[in-house]
C-alpha positions in Angstrom: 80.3 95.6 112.9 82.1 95.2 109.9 85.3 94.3 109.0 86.9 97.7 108.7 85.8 98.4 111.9 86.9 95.8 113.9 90.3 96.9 112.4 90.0 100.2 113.5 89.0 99.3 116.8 91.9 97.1 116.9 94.1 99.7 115.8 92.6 102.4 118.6 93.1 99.6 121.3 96.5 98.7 120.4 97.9 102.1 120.6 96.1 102.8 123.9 97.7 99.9 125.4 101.2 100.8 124.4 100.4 104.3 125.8 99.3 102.9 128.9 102.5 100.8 129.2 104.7 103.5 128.5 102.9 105.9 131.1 103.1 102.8 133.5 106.8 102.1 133.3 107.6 106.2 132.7 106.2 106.2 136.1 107.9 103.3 137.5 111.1 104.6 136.5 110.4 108.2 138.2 109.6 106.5 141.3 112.8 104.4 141.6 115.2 107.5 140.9 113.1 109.8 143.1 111.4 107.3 146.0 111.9 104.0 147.2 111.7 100.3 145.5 108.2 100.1 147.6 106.6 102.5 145.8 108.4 101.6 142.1 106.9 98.1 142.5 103.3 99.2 143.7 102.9 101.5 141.1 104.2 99.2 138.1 102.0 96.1 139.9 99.3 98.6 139.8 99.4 99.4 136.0 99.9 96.3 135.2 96.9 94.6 137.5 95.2 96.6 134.6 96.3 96.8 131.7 97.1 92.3 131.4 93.9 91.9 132.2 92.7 94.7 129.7 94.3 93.0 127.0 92.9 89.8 127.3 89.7 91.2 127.4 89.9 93.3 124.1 91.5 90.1 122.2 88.7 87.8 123.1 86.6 90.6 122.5 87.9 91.8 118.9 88.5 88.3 118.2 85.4 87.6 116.2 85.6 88.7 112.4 82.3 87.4 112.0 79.1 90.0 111.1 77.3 87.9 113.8 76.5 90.5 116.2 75.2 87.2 118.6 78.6 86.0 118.4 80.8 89.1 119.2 78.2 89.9 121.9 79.1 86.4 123.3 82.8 86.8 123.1 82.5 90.2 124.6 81.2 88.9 127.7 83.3 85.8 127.8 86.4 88.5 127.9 85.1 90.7 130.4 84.8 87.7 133.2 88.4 86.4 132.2 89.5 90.5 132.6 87.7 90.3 135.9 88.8 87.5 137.0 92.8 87.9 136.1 92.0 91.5 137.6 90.9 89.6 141.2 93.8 86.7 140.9 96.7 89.4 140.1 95.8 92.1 143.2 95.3 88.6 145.2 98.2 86.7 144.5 100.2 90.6 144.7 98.9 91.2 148.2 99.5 88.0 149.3 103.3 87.2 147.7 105.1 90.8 147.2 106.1 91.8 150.9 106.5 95.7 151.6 103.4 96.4 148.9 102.1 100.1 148.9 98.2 98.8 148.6 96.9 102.4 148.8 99.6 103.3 146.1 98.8 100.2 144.0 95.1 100.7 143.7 95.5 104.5 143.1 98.1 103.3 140.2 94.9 101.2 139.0 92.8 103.5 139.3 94.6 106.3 137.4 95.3 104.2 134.4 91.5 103.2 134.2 90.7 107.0 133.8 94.1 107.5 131.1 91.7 104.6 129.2 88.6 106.3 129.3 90.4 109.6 128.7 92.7 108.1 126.1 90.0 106.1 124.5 88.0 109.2 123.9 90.9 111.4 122.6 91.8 108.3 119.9 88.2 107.6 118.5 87.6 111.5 118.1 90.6 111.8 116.0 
């Protein structure tokens, strides 16, 4: 992977992120004009149990300029258990301290902005 690419990907990633963020908090912000707090703070601890962890992943994983494919391969890896591992700590440490959390709404919320990445990732590489 050369050096251009690792810019590109950087570039793809970034703007993916900041759509996921704004899609996150665009939906936050319709649930606390048209529901309840409950489900304003489920779906933005939802988004955001994925895309913190999602971030760290992709800069320990882009972080390697190097042509080394050994030592991007290694980085790769080490971001995908700290992504897993925030991933576990943040539903944790939200089921267990936010009192009147949605779960089913939260892990929906998770689960839909995993599928706007794969979607979103796709659309950004192909243009």
């Amino acid at each position: 992977m050369g050096m251009d690419a690792i810019i590109r990907n950087r570039v793809i990633i970034s703007k993916l992120l900041l759509f996921e963020t704004f899609a996150v908090l665009l939906a936050g912000c319709f649930m606390f004009f048209f529901h309840s707090h409950e489900f304003t703070y489920s779906v933005v601890l939802g988004g955001f149990a994925y895309i913190l962890p999602h971030t760290t992943f992709t800069k320990l994983s882009l972080r390697s300029l190097a042509i080394n494919s050994r030592k991007i391969l290694i980085w790769f890896y080490i971001g995908e258990v700290v992504k897993i591992f925030f991933t576990i700590v943040f539903f944790a440490l939200s089921f267990l301290l936010v009192e009147g959390l949605n779960m089913v709404l939260m892990i929906l919320t998770y689960g839909l902005v995993l599928l706007a990445n794969l979607i979103g990732l796709s659309i950004f590489i192909n243009n």
